[in-house]
C-alpha positions as a Markdown table, in Angstrom:
| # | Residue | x | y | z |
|---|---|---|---|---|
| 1 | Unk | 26.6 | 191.8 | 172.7 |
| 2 | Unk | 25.7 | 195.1 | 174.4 |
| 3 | Unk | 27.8 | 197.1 | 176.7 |
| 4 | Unk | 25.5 | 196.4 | 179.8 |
| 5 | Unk | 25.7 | 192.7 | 179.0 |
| 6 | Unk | 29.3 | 192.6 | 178.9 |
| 7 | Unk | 29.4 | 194.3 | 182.1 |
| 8 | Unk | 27.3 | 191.7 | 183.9 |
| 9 | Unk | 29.3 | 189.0 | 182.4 |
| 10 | Unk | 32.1 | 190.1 | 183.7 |
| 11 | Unk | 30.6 | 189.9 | 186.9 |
| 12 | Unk | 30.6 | 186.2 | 186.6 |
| 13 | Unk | 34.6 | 185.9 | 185.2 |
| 14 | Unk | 37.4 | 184.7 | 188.1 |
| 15 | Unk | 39.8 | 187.7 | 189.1 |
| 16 | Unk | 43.0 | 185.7 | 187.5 |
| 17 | Unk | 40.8 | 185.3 | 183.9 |
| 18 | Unk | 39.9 | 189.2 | 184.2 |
| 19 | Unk | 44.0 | 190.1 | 185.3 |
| 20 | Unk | 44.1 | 187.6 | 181.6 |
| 21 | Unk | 42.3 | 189.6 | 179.7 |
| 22 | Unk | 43.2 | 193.1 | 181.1 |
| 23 | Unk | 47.0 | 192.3 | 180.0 |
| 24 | Unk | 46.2 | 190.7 | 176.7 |
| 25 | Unk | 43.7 | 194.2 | 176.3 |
| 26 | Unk | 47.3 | 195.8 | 176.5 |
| 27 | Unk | 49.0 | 194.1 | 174.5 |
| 28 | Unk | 47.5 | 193.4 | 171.5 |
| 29 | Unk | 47.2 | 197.3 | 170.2 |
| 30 | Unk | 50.8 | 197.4 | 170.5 |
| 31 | Unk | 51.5 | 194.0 | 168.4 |
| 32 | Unk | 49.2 | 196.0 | 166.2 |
| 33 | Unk | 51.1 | 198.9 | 166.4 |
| 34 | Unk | 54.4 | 197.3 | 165.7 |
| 35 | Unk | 56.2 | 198.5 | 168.6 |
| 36 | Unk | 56.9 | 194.4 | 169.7 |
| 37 | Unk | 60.8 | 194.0 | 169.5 |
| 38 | Unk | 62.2 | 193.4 | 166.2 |
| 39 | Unk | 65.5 | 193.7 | 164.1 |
| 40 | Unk | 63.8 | 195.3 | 161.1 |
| 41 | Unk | 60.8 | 195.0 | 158.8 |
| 42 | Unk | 58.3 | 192.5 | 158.3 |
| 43 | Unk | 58.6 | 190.5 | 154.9 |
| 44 | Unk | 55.3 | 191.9 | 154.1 |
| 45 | Unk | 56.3 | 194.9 | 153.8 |
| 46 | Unk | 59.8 | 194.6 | 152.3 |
| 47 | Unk | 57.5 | 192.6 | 149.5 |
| 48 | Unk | 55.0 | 195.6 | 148.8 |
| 49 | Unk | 57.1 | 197.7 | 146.5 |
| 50 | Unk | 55.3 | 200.4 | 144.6 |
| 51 | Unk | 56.3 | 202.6 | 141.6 |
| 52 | Unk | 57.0 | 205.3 | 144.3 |
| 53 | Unk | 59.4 | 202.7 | 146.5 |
| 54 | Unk | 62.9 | 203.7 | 147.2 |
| 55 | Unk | 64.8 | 200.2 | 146.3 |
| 56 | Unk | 64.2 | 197.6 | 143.3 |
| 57 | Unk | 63.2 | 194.2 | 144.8 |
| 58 | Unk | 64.5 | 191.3 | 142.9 |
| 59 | Unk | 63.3 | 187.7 | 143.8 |
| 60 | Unk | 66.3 | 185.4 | 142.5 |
| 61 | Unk | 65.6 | 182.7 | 140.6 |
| 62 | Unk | 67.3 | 180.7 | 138.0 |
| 63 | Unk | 66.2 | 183.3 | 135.1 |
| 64 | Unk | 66.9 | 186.8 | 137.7 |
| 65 | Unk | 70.7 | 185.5 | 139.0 |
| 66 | Unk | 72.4 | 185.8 | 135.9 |
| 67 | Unk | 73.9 | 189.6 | 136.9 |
| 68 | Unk | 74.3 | 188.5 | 140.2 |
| 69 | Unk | 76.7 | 185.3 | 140.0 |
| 70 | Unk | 80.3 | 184.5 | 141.8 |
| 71 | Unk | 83.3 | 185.5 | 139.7 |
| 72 | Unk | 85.5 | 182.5 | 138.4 |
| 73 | Unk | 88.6 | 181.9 | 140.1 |
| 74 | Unk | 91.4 | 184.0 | 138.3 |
| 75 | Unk | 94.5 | 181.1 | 137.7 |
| 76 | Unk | 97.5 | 182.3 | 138.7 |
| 77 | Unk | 100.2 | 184.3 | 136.7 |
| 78 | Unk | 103.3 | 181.7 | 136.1 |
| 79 | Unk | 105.4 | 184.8 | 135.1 |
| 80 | Unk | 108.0 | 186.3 | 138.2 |
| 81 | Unk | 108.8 | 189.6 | 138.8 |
| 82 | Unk | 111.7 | 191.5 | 137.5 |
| 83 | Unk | 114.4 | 192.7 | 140.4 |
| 84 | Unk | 116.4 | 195.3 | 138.4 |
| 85 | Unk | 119.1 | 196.6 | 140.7 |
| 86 | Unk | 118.3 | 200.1 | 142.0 |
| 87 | Unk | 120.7 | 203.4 | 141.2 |
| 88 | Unk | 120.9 | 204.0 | 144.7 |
| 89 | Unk | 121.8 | 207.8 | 145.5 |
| 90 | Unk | 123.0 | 209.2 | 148.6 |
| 91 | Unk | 120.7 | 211.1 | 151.2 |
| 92 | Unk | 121.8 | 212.1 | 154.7 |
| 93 | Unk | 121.9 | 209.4 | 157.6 |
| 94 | Unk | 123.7 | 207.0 | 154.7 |
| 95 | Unk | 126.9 | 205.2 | 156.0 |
| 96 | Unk | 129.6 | 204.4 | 153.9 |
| 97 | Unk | 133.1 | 202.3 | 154.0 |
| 98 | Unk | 135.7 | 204.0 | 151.5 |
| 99 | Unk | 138.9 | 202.5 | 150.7 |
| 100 | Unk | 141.8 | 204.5 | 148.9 |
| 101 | Unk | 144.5 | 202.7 | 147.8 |
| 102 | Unk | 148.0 | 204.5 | 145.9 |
| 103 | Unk | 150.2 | 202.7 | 143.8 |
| 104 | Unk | 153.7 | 204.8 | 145.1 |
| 105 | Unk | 155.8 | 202.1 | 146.1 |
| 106 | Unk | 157.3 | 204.7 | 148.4 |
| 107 | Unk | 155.8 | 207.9 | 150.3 |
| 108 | Unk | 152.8 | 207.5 | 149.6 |
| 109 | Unk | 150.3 | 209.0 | 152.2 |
| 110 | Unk | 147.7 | 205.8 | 151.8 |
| 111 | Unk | 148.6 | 202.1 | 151.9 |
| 112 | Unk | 149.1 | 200.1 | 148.4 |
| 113 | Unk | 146.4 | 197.9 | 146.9 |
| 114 | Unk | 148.3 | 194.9 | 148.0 |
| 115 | Unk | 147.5 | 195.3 | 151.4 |
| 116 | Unk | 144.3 | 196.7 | 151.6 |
| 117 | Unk | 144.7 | 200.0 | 151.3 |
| 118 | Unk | 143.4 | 202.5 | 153.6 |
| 119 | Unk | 140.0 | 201.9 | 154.9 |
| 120 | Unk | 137.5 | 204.2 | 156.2 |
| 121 | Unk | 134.8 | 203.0 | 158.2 |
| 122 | Unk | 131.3 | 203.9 | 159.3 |
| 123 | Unk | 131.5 | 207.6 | 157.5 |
| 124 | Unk | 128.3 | 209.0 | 157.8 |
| 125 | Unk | 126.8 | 211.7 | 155.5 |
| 126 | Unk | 125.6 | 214.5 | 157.7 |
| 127 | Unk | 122.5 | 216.3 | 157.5 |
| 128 | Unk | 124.0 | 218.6 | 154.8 |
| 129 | Unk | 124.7 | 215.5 | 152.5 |
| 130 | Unk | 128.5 | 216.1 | 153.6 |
| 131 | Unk | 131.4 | 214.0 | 153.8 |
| 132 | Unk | 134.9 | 214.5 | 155.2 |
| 133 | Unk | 138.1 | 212.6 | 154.6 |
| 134 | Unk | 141.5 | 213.1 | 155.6 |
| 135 | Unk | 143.0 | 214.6 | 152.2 |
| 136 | Unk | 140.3 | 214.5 | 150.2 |
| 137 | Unk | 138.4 | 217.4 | 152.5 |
| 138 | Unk | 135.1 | 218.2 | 152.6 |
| 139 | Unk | 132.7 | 216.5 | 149.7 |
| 140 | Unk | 129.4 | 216.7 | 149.0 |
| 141 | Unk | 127.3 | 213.4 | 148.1 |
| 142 | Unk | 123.9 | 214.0 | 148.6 |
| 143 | Unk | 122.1 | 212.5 | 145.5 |
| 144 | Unk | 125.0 | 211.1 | 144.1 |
| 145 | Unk | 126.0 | 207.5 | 143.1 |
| 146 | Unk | 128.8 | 205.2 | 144.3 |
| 147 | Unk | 130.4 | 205.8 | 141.5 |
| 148 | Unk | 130.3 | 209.5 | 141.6 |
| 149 | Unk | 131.2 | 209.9 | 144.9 |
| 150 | Unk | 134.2 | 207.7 | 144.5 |
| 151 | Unk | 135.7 | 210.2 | 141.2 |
| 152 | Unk | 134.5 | 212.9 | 143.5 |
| 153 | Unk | 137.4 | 211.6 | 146.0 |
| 154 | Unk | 139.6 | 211.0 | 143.2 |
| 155 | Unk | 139.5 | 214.3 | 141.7 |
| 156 | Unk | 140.2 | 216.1 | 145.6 |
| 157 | Unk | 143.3 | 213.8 | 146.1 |
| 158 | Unk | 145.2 | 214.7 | 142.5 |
| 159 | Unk | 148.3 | 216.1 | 143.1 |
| 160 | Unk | 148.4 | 215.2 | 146.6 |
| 161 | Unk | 148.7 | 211.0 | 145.3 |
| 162 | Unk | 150.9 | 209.9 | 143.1 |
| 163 | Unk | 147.9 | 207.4 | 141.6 |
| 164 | Unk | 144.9 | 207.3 | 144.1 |
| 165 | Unk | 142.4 | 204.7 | 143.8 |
| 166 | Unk | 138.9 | 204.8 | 145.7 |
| 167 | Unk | 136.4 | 201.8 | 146.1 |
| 168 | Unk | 132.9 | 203.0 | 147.8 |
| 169 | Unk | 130.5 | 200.9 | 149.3 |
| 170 | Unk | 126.9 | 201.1 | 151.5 |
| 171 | Unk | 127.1 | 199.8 | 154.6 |
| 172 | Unk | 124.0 | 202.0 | 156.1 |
| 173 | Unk | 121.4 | 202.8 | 153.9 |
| 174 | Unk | 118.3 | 204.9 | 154.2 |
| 175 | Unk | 118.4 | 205.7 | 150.9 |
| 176 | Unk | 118.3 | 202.3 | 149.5 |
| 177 | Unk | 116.2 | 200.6 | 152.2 |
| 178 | Unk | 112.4 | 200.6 | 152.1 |
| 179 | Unk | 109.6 | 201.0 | 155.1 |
| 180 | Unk | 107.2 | 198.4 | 156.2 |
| 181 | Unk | 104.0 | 199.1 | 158.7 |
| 182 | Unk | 100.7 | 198.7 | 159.6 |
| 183 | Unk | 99.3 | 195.4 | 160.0 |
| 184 | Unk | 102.1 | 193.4 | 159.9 |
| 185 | Unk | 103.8 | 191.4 | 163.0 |
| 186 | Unk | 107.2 | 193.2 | 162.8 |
| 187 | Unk | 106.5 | 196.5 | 161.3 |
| 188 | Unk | 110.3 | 198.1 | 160.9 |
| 189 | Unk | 112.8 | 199.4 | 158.0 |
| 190 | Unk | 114.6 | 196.6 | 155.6 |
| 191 | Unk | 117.9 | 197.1 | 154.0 |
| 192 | Unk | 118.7 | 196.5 | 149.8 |
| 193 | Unk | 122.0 | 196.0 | 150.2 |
| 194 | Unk | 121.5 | 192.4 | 149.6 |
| 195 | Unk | 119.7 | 193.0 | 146.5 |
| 196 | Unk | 116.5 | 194.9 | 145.5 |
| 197 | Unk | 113.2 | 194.2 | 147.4 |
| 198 | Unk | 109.7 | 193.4 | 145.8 |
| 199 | Unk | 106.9 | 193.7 | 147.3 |
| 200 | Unk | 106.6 | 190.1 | 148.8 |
| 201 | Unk | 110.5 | 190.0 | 149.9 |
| 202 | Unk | 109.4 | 193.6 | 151.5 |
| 203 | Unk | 106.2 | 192.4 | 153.2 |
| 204 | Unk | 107.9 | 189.3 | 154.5 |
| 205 | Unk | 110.7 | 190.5 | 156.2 |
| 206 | Unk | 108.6 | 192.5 | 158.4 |
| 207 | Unk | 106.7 | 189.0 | 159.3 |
| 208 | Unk | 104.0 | 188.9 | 156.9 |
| 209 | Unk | 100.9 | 190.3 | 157.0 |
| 210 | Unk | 97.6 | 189.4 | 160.3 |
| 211 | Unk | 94.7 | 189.5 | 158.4 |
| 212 | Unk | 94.1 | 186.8 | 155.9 |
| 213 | Unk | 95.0 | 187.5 | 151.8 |
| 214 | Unk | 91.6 | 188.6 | 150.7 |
| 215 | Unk | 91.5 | 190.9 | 153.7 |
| 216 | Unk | 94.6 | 192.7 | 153.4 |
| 217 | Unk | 95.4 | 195.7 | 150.9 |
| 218 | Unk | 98.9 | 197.2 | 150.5 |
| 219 | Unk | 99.1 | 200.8 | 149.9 |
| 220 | Unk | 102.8 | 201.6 | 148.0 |
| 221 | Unk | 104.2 | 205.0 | 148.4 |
| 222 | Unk | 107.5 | 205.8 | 146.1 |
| 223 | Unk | 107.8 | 210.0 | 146.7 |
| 224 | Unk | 106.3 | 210.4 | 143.0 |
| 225 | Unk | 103.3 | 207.9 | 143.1 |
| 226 | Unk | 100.8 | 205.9 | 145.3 |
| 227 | Unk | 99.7 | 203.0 | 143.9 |
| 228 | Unk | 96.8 | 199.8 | 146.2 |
| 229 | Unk | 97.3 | 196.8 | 145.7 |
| 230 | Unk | 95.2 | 193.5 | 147.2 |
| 231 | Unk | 97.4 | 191.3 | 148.8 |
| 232 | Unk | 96.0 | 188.1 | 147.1 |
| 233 | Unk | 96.3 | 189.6 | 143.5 |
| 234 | Unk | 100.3 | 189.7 | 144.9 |
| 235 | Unk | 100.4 | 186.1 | 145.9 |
| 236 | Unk | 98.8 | 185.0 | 143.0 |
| 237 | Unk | 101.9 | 186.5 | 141.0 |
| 238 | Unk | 101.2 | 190.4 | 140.5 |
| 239 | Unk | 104.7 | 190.5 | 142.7 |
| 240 | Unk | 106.9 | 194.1 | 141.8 |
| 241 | Unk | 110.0 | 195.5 | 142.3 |
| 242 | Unk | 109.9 | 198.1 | 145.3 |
| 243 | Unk | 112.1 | 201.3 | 144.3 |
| 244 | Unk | 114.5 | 202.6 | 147.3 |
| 245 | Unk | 113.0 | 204.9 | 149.5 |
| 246 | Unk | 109.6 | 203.2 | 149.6 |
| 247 | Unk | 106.4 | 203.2 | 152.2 |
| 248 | Unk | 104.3 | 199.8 | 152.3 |
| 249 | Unk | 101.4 | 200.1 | 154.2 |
| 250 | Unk | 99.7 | 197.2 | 155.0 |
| 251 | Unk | 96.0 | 197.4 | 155.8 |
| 252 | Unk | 93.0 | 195.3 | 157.1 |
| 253 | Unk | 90.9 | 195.7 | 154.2 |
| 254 | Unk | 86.9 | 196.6 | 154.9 |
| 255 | Unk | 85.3 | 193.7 | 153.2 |
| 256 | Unk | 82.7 | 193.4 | 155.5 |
| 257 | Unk | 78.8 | 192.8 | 156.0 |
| 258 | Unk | 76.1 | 193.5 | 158.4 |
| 259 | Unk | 74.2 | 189.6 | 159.6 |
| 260 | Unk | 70.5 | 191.1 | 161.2 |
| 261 | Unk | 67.2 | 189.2 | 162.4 |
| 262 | Unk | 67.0 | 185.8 | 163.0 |
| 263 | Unk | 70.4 | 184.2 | 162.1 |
| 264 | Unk | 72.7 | 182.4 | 164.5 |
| 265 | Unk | 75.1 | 185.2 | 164.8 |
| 266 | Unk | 74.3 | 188.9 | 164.0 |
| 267 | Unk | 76.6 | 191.6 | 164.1 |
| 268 | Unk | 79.4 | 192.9 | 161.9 |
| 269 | Unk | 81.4 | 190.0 | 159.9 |
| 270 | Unk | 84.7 | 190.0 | 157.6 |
| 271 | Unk | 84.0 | 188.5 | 154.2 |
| 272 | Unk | 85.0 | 184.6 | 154.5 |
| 273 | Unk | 86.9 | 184.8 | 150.6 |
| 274 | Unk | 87.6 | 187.1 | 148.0 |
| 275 | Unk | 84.2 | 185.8 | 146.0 |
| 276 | Unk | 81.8 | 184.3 | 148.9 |
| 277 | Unk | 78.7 | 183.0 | 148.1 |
| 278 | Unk | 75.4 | 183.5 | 150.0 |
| 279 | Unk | 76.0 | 180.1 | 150.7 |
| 280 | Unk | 79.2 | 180.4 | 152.1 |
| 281 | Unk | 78.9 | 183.5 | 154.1 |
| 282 | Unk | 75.8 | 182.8 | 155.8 |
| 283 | Unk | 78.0 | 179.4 | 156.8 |
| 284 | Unk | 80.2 | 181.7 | 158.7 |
| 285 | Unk | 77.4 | 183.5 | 160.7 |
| 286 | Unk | 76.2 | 179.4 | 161.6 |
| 287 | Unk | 73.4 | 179.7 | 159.4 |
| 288 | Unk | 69.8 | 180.3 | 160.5 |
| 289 | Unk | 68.2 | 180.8 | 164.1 |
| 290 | Unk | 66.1 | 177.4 | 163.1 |
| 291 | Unk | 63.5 | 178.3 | 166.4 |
| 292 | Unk | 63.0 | 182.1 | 165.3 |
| 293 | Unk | 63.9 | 182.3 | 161.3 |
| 294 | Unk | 61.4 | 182.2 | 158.3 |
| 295 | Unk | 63.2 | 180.6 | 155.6 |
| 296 | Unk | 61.0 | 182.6 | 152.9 |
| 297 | Unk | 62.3 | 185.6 | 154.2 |
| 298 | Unk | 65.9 | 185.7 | 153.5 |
| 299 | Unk | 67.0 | 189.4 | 151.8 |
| 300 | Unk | 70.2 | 191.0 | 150.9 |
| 301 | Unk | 70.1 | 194.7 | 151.1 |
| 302 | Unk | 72.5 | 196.4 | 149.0 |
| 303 | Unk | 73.7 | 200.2 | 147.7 |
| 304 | Unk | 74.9 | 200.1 | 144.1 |
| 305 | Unk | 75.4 | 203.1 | 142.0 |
| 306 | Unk | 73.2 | 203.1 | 138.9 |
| 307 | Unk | 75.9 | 203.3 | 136.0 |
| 308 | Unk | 73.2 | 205.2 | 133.5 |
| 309 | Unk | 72.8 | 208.2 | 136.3 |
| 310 | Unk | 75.6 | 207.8 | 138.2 |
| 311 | Unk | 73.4 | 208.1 | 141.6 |
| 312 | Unk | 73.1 | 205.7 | 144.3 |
| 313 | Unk | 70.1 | 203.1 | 143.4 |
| 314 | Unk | 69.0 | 200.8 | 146.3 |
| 315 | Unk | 68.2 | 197.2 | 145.4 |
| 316 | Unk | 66.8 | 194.3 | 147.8 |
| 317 | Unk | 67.1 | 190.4 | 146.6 |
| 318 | Unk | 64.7 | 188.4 | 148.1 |
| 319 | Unk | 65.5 | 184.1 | 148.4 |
| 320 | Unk | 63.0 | 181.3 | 149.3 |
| 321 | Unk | 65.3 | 178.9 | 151.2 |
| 322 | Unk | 62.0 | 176.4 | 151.2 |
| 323 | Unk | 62.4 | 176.0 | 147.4 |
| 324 | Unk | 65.1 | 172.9 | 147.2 |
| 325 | Unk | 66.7 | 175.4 | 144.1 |
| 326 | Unk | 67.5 | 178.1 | 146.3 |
| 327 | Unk | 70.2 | 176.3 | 148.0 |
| 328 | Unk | 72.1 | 176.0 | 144.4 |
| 329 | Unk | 70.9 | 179.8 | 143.9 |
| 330 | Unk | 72.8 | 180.9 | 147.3 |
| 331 | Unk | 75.5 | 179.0 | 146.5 |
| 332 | Unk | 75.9 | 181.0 | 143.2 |
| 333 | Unk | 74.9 | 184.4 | 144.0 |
| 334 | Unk | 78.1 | 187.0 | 145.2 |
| 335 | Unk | 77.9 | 188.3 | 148.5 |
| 336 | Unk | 79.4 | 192.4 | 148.3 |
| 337 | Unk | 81.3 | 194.2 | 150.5 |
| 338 | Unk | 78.7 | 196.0 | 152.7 |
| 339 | Unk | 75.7 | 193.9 | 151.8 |
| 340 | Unk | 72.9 | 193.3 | 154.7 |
| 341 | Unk | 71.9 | 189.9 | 154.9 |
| 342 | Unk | 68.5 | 190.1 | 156.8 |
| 343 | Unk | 66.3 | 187.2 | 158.4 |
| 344 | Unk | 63.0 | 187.9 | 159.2 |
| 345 | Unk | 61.0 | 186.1 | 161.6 |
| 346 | Unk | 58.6 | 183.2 | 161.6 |
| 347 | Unk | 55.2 | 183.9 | 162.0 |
| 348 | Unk | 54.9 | 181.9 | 164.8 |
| 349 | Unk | 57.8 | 183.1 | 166.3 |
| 350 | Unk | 56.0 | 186.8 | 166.4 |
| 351 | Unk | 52.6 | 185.5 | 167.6 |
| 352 | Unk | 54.4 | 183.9 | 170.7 |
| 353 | Unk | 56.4 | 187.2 | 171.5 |
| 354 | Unk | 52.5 | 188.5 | 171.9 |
| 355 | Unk | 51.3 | 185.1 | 173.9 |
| 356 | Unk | 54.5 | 185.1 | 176.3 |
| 357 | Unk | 54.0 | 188.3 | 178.6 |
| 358 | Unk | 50.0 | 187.3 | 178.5 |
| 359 | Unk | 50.6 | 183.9 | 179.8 |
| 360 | Unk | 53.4 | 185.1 | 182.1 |
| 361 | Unk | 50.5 | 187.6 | 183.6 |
| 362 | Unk | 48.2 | 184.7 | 184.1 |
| 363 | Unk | 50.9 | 183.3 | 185.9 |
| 364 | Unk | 52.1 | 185.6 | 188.1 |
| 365 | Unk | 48.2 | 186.6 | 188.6 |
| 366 | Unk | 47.4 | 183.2 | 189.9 |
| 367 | Unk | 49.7 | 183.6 | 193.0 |
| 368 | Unk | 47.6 | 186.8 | 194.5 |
């Protein structure tokens, strides 16, 4: 059709049909140009990978999952830990109760063993590591035993005792008690004078930990190592012995991934278990948006490092959820910390984001 006939058919066309056309003359060329909404790519072009493309694309399958499966379930250790009893030694802020006890029947300067002896209560060791006791004097303690400190008292009261003797005991410890914080409900400082700590007696005195097992790591500082640990591997009987002294951090651990496109809820998700399935995890986002998704267009982005080259190597897995095996397949393939699970949209679904504002045109231009 020439230009000049166009012109006088136009003549002819009713002004809400022309208002019609004028808007869908807009807004074609920028469907075309792609700058419709959108969460991300078109599955045509996450398909069209050339030699020169930056990611592998891998279409699962039954034959292309094997590298990609769920680990089994690890059965629990029966074995318990060992609680060997600490050889506490002495720092400043410790509190101690000292009795001395002398043997004299007569004169003596402390009471016999039969009634008690003399007892000391609530002596502190000073910021120095320092002691003092009538008789005894001045002693220092810092880094020393119960044991030691208790000959140490000895050795200052000969000659002014007929036959001293000197029971020490912890009734204030910072040097034997261990610290608990971060994501715990009451984060404080636990005592081991009822007996060594692990890791579990530790972590549940200070009210156990907020995030679920698979979500929590606990990060063990002794003064001459730090060590991580994931709190399920605990549970499931990797328990320890916590050495005096000790930091336990408890942390939310970043096990998460990024839900995009057209799934029922995007955003930033935890991890629902320690080895969730595709299956599982889109479960927790509720699945796909049925009205927007395009079930052949399912794909998991992910960042691995290539163990030949040691660089970072992109790779994209692509899942049919129309083929009746691919619900087996999602229910098999592991789901990574950081992965991308992305939905593209239906066909349809994009052809009416371009119909709507025409129609809504038509609309509005049939109330002028």
């Amino acid at each position: 059709m020439t230009s000049a006939a166009m012109n006088v058919d136009n003549n002819f066309l009713p002004g809400t049909l022309k208002r019609g056309l004028a808007v869908m003359a807009l807004v074609l060329p920028l469907a075309g140009c792609g700058i419709l909404s959108g969460a991300g790519p078109y599955s045509a072009s996450i398909r069209m990978v050339d030699s020169d493309a930056s990611y592998t694309l891998v279409d699962l399958s039954a034959q292309t999952i094997g590298p990609y499966l769920i680990a089994g379930e690890t059965p629990p250790l029966s074995t318990t830990s060992d609680t060997p009893m600490p050889n506490v030694r002495l720092v400043s802020g410790d509190v101690l109760r000292i009795m001395i006890s002398d043997s004299a029947p007569e004169g003596s300067i402390f009471a016999p063993l039969s009634s008690g002896g003399t007892v000391f209560d609530a002596v502190r060791v000073n910021a120095r590591g320092d002691i003092n006791l009538p008789y005894a004097g001045r002693i220092r303690v810092q880094g020393l035993a119960l044991d030691q400190v208790a000959q140490k008292i000895e050795k200052n009261l000969s000659g002014k005792t007929s036959d001293p003797q000197v029971h020490v005991e912890l009734v204030g410890d910072l040097s034997g008690s261990v610290l608990v914080a971060g994501t715990v409900k009451a984060p404080g400082r636990f005592s081991t004078l009822q007996g060594p700590l692990t890791l579990l007696d530790a972590i549940n005195l200070a009210g156990g930990p907020i995030p679920e097992p698979h979500l929590t790591t606990v990060t063990v500082r002794t003064g001459k190592s730090v060590r991580i640990y994931n709190y399920k591997d605990i549970l499931d009987g990797r328990n320890m012995p916590v050495p005096p002294r000790s930091e336990i951090i408890v942390e939310r651990a970043r096990k998460r991934f990024v839900a995009m496109g057209a799934v029922t809820d995007p955003g930033l998700h935890d991890l629902p278990s320690e080895n969730p399935s595709l299956l599982e995890t889109m479960g927790s986002i509720g699945g796909l948006k049925e009205a927007m998704a395009d079930p052949t267009g399912v794909f998991i982005f992910r960042r691995n490092i290539d163990p030949e080259t040691n660089q970072p190597k992109a790779v994209v897995f692509q899942l049919n959820m129309r083929n009746p095996e691919s619900i087996f397949l999602a229910g098999q393939f592991l789901v990574k910390p950081e992965d991308a699970i992305y939905v593209t949209n239906a066909a349809v679904y994009e052809w009416q984001k371009i119909i709507s504002p025409i129609v809504q045109a038509v609309l509005i231009g049939n109330r002028f």
